[in-house]
C-alpha positions in Angstrom: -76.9 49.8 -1.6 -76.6 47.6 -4.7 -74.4 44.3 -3.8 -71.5 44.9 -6.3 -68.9 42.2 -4.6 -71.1 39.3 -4.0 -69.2 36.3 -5.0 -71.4 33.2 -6.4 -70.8 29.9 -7.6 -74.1 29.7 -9.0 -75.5 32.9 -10.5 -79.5 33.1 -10.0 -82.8 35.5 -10.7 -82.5 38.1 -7.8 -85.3 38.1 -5.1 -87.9 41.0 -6.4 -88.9 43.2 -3.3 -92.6 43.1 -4.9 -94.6 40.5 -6.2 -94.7 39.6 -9.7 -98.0 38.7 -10.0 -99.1 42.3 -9.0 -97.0 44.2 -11.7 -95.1 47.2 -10.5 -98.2 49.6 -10.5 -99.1 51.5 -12.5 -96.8 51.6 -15.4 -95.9 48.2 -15.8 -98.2 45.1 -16.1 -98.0 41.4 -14.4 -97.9 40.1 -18.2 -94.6 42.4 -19.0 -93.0 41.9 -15.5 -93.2 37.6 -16.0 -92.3 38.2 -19.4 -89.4 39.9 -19.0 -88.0 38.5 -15.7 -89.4 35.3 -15.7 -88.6 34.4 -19.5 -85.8 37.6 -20.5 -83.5 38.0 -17.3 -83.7 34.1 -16.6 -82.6 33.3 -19.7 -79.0 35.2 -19.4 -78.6 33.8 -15.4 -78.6 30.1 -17.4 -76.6 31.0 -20.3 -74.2 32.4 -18.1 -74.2 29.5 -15.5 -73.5 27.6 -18.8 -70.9 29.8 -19.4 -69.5 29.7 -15.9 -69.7 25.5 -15.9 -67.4 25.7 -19.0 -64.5 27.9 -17.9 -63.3 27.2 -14.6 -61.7 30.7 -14.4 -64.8 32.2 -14.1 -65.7 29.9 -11.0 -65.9 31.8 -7.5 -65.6 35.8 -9.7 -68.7 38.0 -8.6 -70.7 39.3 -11.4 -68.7 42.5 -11.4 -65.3 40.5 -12.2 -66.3 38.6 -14.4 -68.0 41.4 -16.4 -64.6 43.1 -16.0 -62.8 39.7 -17.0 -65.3 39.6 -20.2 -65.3 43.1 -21.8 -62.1 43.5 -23.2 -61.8 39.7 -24.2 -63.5 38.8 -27.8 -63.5 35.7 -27.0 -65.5 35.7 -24.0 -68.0 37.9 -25.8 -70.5 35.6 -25.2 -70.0 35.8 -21.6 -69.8 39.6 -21.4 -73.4 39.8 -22.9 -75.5 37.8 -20.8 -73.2 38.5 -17.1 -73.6 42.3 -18.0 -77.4 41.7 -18.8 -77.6 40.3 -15.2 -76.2 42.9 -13.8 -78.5 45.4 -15.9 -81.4 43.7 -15.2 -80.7 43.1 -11.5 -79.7 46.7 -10.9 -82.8 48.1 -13.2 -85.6 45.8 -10.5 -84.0 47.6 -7.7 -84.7 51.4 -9.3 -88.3 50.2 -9.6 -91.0 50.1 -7.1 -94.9 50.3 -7.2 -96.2 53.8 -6.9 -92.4 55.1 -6.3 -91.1 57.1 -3.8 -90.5 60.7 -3.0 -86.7 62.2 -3.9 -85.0 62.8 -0.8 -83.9 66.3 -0.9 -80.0 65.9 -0.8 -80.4 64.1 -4.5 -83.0 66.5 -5.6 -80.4 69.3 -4.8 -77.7 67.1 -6.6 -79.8 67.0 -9.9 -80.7 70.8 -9.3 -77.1 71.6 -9.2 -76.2 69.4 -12.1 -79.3 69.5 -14.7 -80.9 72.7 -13.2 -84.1 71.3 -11.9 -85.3 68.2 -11.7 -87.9 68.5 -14.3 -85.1 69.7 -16.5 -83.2 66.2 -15.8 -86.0 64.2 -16.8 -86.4 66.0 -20.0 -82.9 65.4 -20.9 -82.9 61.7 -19.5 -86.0 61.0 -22.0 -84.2 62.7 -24.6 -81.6 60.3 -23.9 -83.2 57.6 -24.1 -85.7 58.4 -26.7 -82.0 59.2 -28.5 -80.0 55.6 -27.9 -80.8 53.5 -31.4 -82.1 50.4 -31.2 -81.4 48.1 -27.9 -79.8 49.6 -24.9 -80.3 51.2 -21.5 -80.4 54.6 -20.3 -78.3 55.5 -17.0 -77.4 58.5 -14.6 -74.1 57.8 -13.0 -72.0 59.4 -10.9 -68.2 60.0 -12.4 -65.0 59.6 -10.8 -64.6 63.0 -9.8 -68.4 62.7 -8.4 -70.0 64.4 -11.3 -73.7 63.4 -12.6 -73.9 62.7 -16.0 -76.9 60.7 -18.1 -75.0 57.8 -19.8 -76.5 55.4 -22.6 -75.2 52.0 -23.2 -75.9 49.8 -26.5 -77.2 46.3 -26.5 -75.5 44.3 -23.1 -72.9 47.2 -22.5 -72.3 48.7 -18.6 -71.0 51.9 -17.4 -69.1 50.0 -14.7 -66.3 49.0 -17.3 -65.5 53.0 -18.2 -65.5 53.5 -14.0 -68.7 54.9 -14.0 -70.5 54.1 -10.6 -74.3 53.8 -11.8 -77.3 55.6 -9.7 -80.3 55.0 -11.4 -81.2 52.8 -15.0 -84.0 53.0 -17.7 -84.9 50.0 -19.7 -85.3 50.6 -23.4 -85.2 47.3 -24.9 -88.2 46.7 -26.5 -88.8 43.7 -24.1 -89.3 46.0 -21.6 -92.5 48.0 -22.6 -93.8 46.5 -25.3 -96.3 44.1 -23.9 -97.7 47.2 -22.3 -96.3 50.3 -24.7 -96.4 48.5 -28.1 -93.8 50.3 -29.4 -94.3 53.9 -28.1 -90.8 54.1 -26.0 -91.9 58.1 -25.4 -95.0 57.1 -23.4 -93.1 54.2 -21.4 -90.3 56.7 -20.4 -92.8 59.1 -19.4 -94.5 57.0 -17.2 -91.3 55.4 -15.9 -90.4 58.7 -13.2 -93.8 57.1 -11.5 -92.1 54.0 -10.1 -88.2 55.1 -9.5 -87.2 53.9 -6.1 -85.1 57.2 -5.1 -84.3 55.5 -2.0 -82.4 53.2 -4.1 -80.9 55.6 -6.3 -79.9 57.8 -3.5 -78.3 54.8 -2.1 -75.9 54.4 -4.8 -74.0 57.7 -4.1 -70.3 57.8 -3.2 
């Protein structure tokens, strides 16, 4: 299960279960996964240590808090944006793994029940995502009464902070494909079901 309470002093880049230099096969390359953990997610862990360093009631919070801290505080905008893009970014590496896995059949019954088939949630997932303007990501959740709804979130924002308890997470910054996609989002998010980690989507359930 993703490690939502894990308190740090010093945030850092989260160990990838696969290595970089092989891509996460065979939708994404070696050249976009560098570029955009490497250069992209590394670059919000040290603004946010910076932002930690400066306010010592940040000190000792998990990522969780102080994304919860953050997002109803203008001033701490700053730090909203680049702990929530951790958390993003960390939770989006764990959906992903090369060549994917198979659905276990107690979520593929979930997403039956819910969407109507799982083809049919895929559709409307990439119609989601095809659908959220400019910057953002592309989630299914799981609501407080333990519903399943596809979610999209602009620019840094997290479904955590409207009690959402995320499952799974689609990428559709531009940083994320275009090394590989140009700018065709469509063919990205149709090659995207071919490296979801269901194991770790599954795992996310309440």
């Amino acid at each position: 299960m993703f490690r939502r309470s894990l308190l740090r002093v010093q945030h850092a880049l989260p160990t990838l279960a696969y290595p970089v230099a092989d891509g996460i096969p065979p939708v994404i390359s070696a050249k976009q996964l560098d570029l955009h953990y490497n250069k992209h997610h590394n670059a919000y862990v040290v603004k946010l240590n910076g932002f930690c360093d400066a306010d010592p009631s940040l000190k000792n919070k998990s990522l969780e808090e102080i994304i919860q801290i953050s997002a109803a505080d203008a001033a701490k905008k700053g730090v909203f944006n680049n702990a929530a893009q951790h958390f993003n970014h960390s939770f989006y590496w764990n959906c992903l793994k090369p060549n994917g896995s198979a659905m276990p059949p107690a979520l593929e019954a979930k997403i039956s029940q819910t969407f109507g088939s799982v083809e049919d949630f895929q559709k409307k997932f990439a119609e989601s995502a095809m659908g959220n303007f400019g910057s953002g990501w592309t989630w299914l959740c799981q609501a407080a009464d333990g519903s399943l709804e596809i979610v999209n979130t602009s620019n840094a924002a997290v479904p955590i902070t409207d009690g959402y308890t995320p499952l799974l997470t689609c990428d559709v910054w531009e940083h994320a494909y275009y090394v590989d996609y140009l700018n065709r989002r469509d063919s990205y998010l149709e090659s995207f079901w071919k490296i979801v980690n269901w194991d770790f989507v599954t795992s996310n359930l309440k």
